[in-house]
C-alpha positions as a Markdown table, in Angstrom:
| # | Residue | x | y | z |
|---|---|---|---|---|
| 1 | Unk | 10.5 | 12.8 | 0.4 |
| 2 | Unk | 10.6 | 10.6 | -2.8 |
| 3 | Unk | 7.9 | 8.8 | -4.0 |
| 4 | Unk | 6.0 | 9.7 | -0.8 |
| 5 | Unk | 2.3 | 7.4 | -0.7 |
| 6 | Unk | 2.2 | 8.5 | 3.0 |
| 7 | Unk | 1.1 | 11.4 | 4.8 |
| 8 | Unk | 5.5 | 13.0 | 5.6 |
| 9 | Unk | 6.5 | 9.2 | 5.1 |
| 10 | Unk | 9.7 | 7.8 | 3.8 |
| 11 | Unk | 8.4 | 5.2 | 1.0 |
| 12 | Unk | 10.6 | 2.2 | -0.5 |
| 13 | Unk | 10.2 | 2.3 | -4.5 |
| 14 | Unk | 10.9 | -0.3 | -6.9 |
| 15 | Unk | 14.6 | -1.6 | -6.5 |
| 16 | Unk | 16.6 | -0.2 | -9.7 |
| 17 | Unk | 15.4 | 3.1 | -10.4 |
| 18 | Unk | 17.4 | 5.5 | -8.1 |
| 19 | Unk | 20.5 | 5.0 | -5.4 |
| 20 | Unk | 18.8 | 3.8 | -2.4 |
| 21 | Unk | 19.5 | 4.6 | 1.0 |
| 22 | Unk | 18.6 | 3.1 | 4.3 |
| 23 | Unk | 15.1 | 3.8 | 6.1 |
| 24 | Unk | 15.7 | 2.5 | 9.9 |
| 25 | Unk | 13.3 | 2.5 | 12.7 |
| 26 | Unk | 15.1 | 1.5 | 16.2 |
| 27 | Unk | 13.2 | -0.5 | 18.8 |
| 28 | Unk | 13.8 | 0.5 | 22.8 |
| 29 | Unk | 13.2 | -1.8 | 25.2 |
| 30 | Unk | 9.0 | -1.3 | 25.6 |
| 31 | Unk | 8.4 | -0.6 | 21.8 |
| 32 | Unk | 7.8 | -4.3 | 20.8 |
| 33 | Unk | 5.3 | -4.3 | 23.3 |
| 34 | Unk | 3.1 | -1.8 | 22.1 |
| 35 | Unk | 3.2 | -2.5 | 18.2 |
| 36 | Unk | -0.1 | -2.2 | 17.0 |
| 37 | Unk | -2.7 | -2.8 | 13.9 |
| 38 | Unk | -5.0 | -0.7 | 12.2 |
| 39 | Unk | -7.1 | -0.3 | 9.6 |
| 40 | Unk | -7.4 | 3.3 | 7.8 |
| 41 | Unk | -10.1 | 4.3 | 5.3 |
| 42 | Unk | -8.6 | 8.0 | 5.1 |
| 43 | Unk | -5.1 | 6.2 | 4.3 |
| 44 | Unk | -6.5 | 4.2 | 1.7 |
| 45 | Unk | -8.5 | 7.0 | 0.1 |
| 46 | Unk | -5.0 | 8.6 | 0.6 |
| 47 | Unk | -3.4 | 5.7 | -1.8 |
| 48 | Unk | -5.9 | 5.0 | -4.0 |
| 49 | Unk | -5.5 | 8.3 | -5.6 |
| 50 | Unk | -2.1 | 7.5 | -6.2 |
| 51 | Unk | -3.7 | 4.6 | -8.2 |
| 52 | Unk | -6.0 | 6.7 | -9.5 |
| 53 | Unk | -3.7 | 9.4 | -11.2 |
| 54 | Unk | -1.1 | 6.5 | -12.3 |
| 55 | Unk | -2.6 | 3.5 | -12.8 |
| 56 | Unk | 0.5 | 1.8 | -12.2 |
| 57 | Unk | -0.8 | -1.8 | -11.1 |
| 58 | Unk | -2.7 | -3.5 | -13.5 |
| 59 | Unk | -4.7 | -5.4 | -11.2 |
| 60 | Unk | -6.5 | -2.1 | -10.4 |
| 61 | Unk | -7.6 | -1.5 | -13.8 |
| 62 | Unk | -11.3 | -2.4 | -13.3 |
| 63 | Unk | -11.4 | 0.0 | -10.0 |
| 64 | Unk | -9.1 | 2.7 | -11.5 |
| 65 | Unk | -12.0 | 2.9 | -15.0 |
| 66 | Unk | -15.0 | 3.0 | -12.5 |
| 67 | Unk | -13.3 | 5.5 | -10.0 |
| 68 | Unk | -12.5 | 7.7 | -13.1 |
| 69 | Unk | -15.6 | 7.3 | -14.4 |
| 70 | Unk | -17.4 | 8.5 | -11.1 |
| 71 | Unk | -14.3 | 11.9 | -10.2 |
| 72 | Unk | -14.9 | 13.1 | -13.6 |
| 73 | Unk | -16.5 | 16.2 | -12.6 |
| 74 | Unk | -14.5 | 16.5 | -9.7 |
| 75 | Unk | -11.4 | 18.8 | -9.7 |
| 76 | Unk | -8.5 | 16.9 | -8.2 |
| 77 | Unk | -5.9 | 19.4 | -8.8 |
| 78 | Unk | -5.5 | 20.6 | -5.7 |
| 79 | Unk | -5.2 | 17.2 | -4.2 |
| 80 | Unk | -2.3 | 16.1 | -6.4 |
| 81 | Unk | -0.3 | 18.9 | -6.2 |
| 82 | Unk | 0.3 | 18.4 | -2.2 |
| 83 | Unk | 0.5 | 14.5 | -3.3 |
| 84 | Unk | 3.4 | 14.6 | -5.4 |
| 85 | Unk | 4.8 | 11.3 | -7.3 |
| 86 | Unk | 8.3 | 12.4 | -5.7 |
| 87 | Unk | 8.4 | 14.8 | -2.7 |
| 88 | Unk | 7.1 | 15.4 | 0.6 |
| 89 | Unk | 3.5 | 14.7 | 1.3 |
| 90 | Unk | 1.9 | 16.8 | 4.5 |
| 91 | Unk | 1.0 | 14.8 | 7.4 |
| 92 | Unk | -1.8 | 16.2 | 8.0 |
| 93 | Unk | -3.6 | 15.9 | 5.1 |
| 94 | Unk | -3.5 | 11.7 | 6.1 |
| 95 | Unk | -2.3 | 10.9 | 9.7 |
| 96 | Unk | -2.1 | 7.5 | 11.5 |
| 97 | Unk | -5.4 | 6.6 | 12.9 |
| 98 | Unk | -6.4 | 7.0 | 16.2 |
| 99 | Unk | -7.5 | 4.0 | 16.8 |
| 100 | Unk | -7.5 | 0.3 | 15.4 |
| 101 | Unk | -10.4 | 0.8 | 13.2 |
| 102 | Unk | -11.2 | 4.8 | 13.6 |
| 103 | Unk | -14.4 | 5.9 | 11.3 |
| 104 | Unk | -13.8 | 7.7 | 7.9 |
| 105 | Unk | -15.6 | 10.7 | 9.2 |
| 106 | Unk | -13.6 | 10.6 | 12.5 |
| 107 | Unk | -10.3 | 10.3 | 10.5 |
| 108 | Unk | -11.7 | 13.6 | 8.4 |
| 109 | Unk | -12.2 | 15.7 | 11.2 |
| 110 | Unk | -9.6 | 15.3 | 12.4 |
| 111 | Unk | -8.1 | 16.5 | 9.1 |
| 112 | Unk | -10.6 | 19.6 | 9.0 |
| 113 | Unk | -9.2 | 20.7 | 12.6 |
| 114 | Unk | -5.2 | 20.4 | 11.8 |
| 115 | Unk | -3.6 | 23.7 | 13.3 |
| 116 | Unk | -3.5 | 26.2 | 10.5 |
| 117 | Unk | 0.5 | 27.2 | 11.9 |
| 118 | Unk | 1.3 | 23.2 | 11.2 |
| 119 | Unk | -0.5 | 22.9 | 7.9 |
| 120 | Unk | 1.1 | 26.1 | 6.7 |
| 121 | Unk | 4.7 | 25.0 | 7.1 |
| 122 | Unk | 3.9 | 21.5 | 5.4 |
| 123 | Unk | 2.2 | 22.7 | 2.7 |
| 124 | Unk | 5.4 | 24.9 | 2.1 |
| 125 | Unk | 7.2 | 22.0 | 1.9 |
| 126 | Unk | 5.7 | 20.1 | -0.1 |
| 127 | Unk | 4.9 | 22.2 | -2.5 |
| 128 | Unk | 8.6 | 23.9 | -2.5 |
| 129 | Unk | 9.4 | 21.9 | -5.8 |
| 130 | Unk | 11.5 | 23.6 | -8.2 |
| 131 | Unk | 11.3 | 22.2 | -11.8 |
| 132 | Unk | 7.3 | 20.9 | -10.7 |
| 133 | Unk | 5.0 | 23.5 | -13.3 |
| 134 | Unk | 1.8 | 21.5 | -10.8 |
| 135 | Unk | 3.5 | 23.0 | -7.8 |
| 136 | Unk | 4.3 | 26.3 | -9.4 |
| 137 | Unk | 1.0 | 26.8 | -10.5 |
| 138 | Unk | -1.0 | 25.4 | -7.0 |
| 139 | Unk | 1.9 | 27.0 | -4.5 |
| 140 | Unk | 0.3 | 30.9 | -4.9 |
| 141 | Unk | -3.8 | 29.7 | -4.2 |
| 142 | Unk | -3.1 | 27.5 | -1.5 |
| 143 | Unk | -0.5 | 29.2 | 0.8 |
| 144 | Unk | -2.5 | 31.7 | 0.4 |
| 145 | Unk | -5.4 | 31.5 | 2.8 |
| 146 | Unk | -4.3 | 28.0 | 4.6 |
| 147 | Unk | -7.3 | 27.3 | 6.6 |
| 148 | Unk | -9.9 | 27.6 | 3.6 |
| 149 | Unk | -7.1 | 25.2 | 2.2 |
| 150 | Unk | -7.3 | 22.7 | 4.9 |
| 151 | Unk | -11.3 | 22.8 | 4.3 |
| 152 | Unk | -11.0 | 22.5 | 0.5 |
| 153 | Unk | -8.2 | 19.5 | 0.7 |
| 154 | Unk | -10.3 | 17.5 | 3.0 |
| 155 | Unk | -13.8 | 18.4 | 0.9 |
| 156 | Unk | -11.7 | 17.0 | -1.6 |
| 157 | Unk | -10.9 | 13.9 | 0.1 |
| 158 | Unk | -14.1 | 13.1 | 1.5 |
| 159 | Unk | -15.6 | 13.2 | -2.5 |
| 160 | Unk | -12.8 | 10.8 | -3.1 |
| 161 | Unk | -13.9 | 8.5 | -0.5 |
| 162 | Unk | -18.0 | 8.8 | -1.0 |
| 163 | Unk | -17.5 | 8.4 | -5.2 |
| 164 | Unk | -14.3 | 5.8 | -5.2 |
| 165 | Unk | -13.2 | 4.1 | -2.2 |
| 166 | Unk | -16.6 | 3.8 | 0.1 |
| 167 | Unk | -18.7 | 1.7 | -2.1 |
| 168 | Unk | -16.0 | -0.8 | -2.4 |
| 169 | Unk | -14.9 | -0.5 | 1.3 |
| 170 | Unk | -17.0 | -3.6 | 2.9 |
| 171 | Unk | -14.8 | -5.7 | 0.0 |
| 172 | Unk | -11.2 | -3.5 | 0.9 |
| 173 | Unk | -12.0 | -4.0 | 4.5 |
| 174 | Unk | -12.5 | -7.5 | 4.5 |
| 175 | Unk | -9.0 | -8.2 | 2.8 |
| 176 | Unk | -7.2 | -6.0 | 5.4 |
| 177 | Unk | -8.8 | -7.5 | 8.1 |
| 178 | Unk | -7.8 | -11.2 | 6.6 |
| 179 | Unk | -4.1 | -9.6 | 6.5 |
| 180 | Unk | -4.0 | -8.8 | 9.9 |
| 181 | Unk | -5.6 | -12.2 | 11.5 |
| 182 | Unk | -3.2 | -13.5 | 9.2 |
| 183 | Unk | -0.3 | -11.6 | 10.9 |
| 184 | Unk | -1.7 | -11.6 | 14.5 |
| 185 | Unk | -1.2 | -15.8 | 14.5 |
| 186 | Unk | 2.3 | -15.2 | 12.9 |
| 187 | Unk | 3.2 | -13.0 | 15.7 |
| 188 | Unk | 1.8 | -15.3 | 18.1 |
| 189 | Unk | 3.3 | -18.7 | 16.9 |
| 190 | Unk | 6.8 | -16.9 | 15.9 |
| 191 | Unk | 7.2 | -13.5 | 17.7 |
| 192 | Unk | 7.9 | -10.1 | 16.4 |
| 193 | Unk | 10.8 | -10.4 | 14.5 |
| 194 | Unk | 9.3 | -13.3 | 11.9 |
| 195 | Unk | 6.4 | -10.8 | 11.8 |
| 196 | Unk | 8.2 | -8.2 | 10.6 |
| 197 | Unk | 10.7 | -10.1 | 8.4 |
| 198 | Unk | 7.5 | -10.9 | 7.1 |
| 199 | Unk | 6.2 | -7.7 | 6.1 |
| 200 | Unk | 7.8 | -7.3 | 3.0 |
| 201 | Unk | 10.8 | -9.0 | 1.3 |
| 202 | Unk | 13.0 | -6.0 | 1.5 |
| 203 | Unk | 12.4 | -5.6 | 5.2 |
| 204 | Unk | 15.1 | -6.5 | 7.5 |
| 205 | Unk | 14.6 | -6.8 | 11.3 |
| 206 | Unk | 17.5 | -8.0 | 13.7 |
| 207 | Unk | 18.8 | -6.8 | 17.1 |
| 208 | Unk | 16.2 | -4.6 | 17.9 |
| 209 | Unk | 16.6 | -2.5 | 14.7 |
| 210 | Unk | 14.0 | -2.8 | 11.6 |
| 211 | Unk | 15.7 | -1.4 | 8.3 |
| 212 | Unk | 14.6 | -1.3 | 4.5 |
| 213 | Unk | 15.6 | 0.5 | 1.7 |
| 214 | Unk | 14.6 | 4.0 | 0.1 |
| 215 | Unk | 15.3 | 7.0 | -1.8 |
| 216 | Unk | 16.8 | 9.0 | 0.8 |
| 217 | Unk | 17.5 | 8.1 | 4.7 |
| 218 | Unk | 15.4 | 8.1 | 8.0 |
| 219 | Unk | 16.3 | 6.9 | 11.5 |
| 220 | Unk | 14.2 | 7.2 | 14.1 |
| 221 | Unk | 14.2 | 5.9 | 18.1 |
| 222 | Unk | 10.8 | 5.0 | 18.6 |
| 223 | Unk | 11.1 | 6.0 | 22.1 |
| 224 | Unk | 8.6 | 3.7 | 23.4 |
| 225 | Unk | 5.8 | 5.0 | 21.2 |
| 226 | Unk | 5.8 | 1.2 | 19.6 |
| 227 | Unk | 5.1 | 0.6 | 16.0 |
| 228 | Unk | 2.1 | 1.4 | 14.0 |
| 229 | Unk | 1.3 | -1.3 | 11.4 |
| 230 | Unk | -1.5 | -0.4 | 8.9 |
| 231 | Unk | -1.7 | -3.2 | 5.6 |
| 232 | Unk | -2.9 | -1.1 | 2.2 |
| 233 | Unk | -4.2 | -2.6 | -0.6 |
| 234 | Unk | -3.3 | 0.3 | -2.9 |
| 235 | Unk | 0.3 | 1.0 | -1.8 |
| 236 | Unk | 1.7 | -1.7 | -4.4 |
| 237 | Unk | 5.2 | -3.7 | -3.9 |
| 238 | Unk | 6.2 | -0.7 | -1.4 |
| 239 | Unk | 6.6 | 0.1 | 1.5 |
| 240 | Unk | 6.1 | 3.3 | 3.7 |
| 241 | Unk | 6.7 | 5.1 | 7.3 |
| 242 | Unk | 8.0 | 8.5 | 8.8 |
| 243 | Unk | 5.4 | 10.6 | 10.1 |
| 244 | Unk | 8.2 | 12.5 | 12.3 |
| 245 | Unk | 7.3 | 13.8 | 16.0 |
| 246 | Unk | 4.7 | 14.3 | 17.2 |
| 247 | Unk | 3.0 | 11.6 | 15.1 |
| 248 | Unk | 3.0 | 8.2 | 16.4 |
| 249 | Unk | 5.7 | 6.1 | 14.1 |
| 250 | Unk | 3.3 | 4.5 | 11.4 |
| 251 | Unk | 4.8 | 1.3 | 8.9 |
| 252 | Unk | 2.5 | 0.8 | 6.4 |
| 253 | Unk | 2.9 | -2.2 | 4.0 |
| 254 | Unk | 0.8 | -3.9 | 1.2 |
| 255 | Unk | -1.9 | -5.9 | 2.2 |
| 256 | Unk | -1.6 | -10.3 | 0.9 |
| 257 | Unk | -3.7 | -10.9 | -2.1 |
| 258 | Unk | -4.3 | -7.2 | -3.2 |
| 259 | Unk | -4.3 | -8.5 | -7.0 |
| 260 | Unk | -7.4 | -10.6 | -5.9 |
| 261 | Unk | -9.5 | -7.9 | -5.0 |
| 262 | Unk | -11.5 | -7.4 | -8.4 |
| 263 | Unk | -11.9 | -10.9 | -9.6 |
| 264 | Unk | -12.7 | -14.4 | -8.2 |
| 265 | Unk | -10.9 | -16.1 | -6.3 |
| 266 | Unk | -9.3 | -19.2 | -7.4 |
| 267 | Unk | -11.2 | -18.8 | -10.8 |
| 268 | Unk | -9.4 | -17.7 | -14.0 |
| 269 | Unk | -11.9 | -15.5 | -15.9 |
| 270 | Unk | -12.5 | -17.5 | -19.2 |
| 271 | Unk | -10.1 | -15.6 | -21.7 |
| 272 | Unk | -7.4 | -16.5 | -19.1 |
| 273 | Unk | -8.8 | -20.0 | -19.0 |
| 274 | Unk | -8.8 | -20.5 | -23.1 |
| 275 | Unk | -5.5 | -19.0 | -23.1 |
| 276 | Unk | -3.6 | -21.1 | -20.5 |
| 277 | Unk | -5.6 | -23.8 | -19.5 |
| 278 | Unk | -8.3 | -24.1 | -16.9 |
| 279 | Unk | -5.7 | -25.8 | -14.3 |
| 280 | Unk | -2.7 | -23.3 | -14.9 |
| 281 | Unk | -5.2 | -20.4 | -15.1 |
| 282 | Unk | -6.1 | -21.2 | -11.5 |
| 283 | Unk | -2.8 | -21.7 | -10.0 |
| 284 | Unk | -1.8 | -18.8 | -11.6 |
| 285 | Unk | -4.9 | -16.6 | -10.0 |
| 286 | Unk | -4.2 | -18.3 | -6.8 |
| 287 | Unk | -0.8 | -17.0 | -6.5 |
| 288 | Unk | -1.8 | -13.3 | -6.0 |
| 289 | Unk | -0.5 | -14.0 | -2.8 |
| 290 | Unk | 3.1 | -15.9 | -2.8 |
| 291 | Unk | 3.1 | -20.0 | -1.7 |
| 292 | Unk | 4.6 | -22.8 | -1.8 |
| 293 | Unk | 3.7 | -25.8 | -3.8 |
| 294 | Unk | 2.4 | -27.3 | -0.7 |
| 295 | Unk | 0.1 | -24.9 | 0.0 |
| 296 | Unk | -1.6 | -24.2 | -3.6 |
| 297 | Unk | -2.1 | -28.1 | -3.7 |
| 298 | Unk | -3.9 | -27.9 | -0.7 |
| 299 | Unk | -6.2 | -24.8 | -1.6 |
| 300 | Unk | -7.2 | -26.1 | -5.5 |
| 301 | Unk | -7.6 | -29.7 | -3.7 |
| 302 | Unk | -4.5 | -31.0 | -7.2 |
| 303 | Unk | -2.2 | -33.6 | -6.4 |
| 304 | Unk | 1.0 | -31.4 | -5.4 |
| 305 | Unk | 2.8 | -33.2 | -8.9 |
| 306 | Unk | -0.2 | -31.6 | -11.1 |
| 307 | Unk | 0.7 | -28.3 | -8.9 |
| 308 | Unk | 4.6 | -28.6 | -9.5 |
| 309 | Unk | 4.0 | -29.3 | -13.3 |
| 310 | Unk | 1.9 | -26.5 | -13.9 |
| 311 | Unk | 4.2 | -24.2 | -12.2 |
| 312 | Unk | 7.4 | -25.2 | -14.2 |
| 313 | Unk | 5.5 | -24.2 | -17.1 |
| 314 | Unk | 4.3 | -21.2 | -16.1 |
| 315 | Unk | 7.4 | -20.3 | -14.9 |
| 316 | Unk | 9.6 | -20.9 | -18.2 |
| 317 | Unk | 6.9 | -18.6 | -19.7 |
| 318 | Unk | 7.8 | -15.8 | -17.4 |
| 319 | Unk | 4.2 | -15.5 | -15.4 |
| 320 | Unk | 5.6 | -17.2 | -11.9 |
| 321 | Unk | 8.9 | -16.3 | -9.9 |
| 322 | Unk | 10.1 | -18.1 | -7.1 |
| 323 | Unk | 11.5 | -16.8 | -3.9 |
| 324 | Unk | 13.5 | -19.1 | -1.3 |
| 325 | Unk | 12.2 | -17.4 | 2.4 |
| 326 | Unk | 13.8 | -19.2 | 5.2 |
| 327 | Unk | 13.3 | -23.4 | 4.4 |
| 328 | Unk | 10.9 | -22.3 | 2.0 |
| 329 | Unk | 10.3 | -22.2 | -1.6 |
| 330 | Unk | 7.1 | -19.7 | -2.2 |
| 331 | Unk | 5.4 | -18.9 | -5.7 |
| 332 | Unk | 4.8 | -15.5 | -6.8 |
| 333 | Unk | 2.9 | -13.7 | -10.0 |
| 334 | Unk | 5.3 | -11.5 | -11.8 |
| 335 | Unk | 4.5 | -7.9 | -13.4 |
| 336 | Unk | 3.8 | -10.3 | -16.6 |
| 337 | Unk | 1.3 | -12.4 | -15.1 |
| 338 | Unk | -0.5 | -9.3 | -13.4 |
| 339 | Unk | -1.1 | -7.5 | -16.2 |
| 340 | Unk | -2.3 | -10.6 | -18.4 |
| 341 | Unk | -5.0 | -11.7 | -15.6 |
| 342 | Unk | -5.7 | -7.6 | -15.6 |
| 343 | Unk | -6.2 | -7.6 | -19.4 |
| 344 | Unk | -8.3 | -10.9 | -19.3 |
| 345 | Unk | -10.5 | -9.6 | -16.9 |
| 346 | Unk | -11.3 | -6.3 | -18.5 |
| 347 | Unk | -11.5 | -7.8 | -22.0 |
């Protein structure tokens, strides 16, 4: 599965790079009642070492240096080569949660007790890459004894959490949390299909079918198992699900205001500042997650003209792009602007 972040999942890249193909989830007449949230620290541990081997958002920077700093006796190999930048990913090595907000621990063990027969036949997939020298080299030692394998993966995965993702979990939490407050009102106020329009702007929900686009194609009848929905602050500007029978159906999107995570809020760090301007700097850090004009007046307390000027001219310099959603005209950092805060922030 292409550019898999999930455990088996189907994951929308970055528009451009490949021929995309439709993803498409079908709803039955009971499945939009029994869509559901949850939070997953073994899926974000999951993630973040996507972040962790790529570094490909900048915002991450200051967790990606610390995380390294703190795995660098710890041999990850194993890990990445069932976790491949394009390929399938075995679901058991991160499936959906139990439970809204199921322990770390919990999630593990139930990692540590995966059928050895099930484990087996994913790991063969996965790791049945020709071309992949990783895969090559990891296929022979870990199909060979697959229950010591299932023990050594999630060992791995627990060192990942303790070192890199745990001591900054209270923080990662908290914004996942926010995110799903945010989109429990939206669902009450509008109904299901604003919340999942929503989502993501390459999502696409009508008559009963939700649809986006990816490398290669999945449909699936949800069958009245509903909708897992499961925000991630390291998944990026993508989107993933999959997680065939018998897993419950699992969406998993990317959390608001993930580029906010390792710096104030509101508060351009004072490079940033010098550089732009004390009042652009902080309309610029406030749009880590999209608005309108509107609504950033309304946050930094500006008069909504001293808002609108600062955002012309940080849009003719390429930092802010502007999106029309429904009646709406909402801000947005580009790639630019991300790495520019990231490179202020670190120095």
């Amino acid at each position: 599965m292409p550019g898999s972040l999930a455990a088996g999942t189907v994951t929308g890249e970055r528009f451009g790079e490949e021929r995309m193909m439709a993803v498409t989830l079908r709803f039955g007449s009971d499945d939009a009642l029994r869509c559901r949230f949850a939070i997953s620290p073994l899926w974000e541990t999951h993630a973040a070492l996507y972040t962790l081997r790529d570094a490909t958002e900048a915002h991450h920077l200051p967790w990606v240096r610390r995380a390294r700093a703190a795995l660098a006796d710890v041999d990850l190999s194993p890990l990445y080569a069932v976790l491949p930048v394009r390929g399938y990913t075995p679901d058991f090595v991160a499936p959906p949660p139990a439970g809204p907000a199921e322990a770390f621990d919990a999630e593990l063990a139930r990692v540590r007790e995966s059928a050895p027969d099930v484990a087996a036949r994913e790991l063969a997939r996965s790791l049945d890459r020709p071309g992949d020298p990783e895969a090559a080299r990891a296929a022979p030692d870990l199909l060979a004894d697959v229950p010591a394998t299932i023990s050594r993966l999630a060992t791995l995965l627990d060192s990942v959490w303790r070192a890199a993702v745990e001591p900054d979990w209270p923080r990662l939490r908290g914004l996942l949390q926010a995110d799903i407050a945010y989109r429990a009102a939206m669902l009450a106020d509008h109904g299901l299909a604003r919340l999942l329009d929503d989502l993501h702007p390459r999502l696409s929900y009508a008559d009963g079918v939700l649809t986006f686009a990816a490398h290669w194609g999945h449909d699936r009848h949800l069958d009245g198992a509903g909708l897992l929905l499961m925000p991630s602050a390291f998944l990026g500007d993508r989107i993933a699900t999959g997680f065939p029978p018998p897993w419950q159906p699992t969406l998993v999107y990317p959390v608001r205001g993930a580029a906010t995570l390792w710096r104030p809020a509101d508060r351009p760090d004072e490079p940033l500042a010098r550089l732009l301007g004390r009042g652009r700097g902080r309309v610029l850090v406030a749009l880590s997650e999209p608005a309108t004009t509107t609504a950033l007046a309304h946050r930094l307390r500006l008069a909504p003209a001293t808002v609108s000027a600062h955002l012309a001219v940080l849009r003719s310099a390429g930092l802010v792009t502007a999106d029309r959603h429904r009646h709406e005209v909402r801000y947005r950092q580009t790639s630019l602007a991300d790495a520019l805060i990231a490179s202020c922030a670190t120095g």
